[in-house]
N, C-alpha and C positions, 0 to 999 in steps of 0.2 A: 416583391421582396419579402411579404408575409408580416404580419404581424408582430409586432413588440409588445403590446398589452391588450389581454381579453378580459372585458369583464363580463359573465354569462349569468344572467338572473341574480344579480346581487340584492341580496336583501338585509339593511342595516337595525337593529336596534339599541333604543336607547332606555334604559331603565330609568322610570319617574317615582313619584310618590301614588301616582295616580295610574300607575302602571305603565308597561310598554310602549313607547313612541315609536315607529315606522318612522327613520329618517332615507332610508334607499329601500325602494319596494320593486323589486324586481329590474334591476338597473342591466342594460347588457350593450354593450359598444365594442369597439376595440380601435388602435392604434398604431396604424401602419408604418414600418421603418422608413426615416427621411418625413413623415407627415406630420402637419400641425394641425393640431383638433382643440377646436375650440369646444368646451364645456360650459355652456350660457345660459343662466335663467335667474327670476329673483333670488334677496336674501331668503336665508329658512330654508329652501329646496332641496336641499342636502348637496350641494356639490362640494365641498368643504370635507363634507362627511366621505363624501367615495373618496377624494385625495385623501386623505389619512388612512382610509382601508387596505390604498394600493399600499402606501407605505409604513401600513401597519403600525400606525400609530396611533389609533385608535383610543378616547379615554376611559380610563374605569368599568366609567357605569355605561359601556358602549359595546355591541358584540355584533359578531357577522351571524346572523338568523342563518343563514342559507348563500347558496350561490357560488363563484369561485371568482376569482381574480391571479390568473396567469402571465406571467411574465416571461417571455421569449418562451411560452409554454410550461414554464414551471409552476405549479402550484404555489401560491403566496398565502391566502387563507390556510392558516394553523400553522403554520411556518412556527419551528421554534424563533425564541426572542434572539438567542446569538446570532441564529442563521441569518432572522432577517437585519441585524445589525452588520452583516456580514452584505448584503443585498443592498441598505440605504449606503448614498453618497456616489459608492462604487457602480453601481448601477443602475438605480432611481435616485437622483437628488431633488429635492423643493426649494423651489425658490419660496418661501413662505408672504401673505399678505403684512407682516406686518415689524419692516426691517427695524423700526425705530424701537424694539424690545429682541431684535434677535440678535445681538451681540454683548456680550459679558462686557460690564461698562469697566471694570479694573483693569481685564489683560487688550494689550494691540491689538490689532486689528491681522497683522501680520501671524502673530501667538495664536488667534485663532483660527485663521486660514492652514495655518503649520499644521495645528494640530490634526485636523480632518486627513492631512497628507498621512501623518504618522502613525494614523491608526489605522489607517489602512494600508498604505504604502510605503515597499522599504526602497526608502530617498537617500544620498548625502545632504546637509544642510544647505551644499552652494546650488545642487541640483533643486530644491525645494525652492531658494530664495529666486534661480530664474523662471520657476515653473508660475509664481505668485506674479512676479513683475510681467511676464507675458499675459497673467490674467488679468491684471489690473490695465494692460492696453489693450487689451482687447473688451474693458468694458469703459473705459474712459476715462482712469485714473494714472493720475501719475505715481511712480514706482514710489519715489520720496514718502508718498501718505501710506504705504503699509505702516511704517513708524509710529503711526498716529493713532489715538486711544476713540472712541466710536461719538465720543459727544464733541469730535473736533469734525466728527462729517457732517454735511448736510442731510437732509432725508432721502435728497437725490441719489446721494454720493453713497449712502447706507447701502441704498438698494442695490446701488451698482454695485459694492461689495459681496453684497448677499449673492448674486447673481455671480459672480468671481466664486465665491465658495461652492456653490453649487455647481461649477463648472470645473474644480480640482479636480477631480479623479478620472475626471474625461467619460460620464456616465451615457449609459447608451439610450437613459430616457429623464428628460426633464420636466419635474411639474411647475407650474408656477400658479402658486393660487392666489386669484387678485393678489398682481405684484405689483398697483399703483398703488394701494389702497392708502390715505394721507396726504398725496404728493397732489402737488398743485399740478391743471392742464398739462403748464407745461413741460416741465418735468414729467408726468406720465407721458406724453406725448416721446420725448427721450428714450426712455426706460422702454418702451414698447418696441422701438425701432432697433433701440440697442440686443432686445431678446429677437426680435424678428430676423436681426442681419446674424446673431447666433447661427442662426436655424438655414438660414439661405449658405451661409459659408462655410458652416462645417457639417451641412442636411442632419441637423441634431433632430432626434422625434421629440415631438414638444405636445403638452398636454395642458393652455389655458385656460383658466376657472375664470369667468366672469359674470357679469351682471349687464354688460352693456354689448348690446348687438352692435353697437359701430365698431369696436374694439376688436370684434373677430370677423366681424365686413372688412373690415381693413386688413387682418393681417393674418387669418388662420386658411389653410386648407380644405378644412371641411366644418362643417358645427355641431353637436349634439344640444337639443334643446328640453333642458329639465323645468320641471314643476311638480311641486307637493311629493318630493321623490320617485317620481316616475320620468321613464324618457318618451318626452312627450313629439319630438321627430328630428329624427337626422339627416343629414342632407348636406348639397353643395350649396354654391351660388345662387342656384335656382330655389333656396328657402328664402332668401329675400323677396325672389321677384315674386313666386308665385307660395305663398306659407299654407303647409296644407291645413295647419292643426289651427283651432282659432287663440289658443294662446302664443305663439308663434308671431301672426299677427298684429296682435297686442302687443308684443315686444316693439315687432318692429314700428308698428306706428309711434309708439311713444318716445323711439329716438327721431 
């Protein structure tokens, strides 16, 4: 089916007082349509860093050194800022790590799943509010709590939102970077099954940042395994049984 994202020798930096950091030092994978790729290694490693590269959101004192990052073949590195505003949501959405800051605590929860609709897409208001209430069952929520202002969710219920928004526009790749991150076991245990059965019902391509090799033992298609900004080995199944790399290894033994 080919590819949906290339990343070819990416190379991230970060501007210090001490000079240049190397957060992605030659990073290269890619992301096959209908596939879930897990993105697994300690904190620090820069995974964090390539998801903001794809989606170009990059901060300040942060630039692309070198490398490309392709979307359905399109060039994304130097993207004008409209274009790729034009690219986020509609195309690439993020489920971001950390739902319990990602909603404006003034407006509904509805006001701002709307809004993503209306800036990208031209909706009537009744076709928006069914589009919202089909997302909110298909993550778990009942239609009544669009109404509802972000400090009447739980953290659980946050995510699932976040996860609702990130699924408006019907995008043809979603990131999700550590999407438990906060939530108790259980709850993440939820929230995993809930992105998983995404991906199984409607073969979304899914692109999971994690820390924890059980996480993508369980529920990703293939794995890429980063350290100190380098991809230190990719692989299926067979990275569990037999890890070629000794940090690989290391992962796995310590779950």
């Amino acid at each position: 089916m080919g590819a949906v994202l290339e990343l070819e020798d990416l190379r991230i930096d970060y501007r210090t007082a001490a000079g240049d950091a190397r957060a992605g030092d030659g990073v290269s994978f890619s992301v096959d349509a209908g596939e879930y790729l897990g993105l697994v290694g300690e904190s620090g490693c820069g995974k964090s860093t390539i998801a903001k590269a794809i989606l170009g959101i990059l901060p300040p004192n942060a630039r692309v050194a070198g490398g490309s990052v392709r979307y359905r073949g399109r060039e994304v590195v130097g993207r004008a800022p409209a274009r790729m505003r034009e690219l986020r949501w509609k195309e690439i959405a993020l489920v971001p790590q950390s739902a319990m800051n990602g909603f404006d605590p003034v407006y509904t929860v509805q006001a701002q799943l709307d809004e993503a609709i209306v800036a990208h897409a031209s909706m009537r208001p009744q076709e928006r509010r069914a589009r919202l209430e089909q997302l909110f069952a298909m993550v778990g929520l009942e239609a009544r709590r669009l109404e509802d202002y972000p400090h009447q969710f739980s953290g659980g219920m946050r995510q699932r939102a976040m996860i609702a928004m990130a699924m408006v526009l019907d995008p043809g790749l979603v990131v999700a970077d550590e999407p438990t991150t906060g939530l108790d076991v259980i709850v993440q245990d939820q929230i995993l099954q809930r992105i998983r059965r995404i991906h199984v019902e409607q073969r979304k391509t899914m692109l999971l940042i994690t820390h924890d090799m059980a996480v993508v033992a369980e529920n990703c298609d293939r794995i890429v395994v980063m350290y100190g900004g380098q991809v230190m080995e990719p692989g299926r199944g067979g990275v569990f049984r037999e890890p070629f790399h000794p940090y690989t290894l290391a992962l796995c033994n310590a779950f």
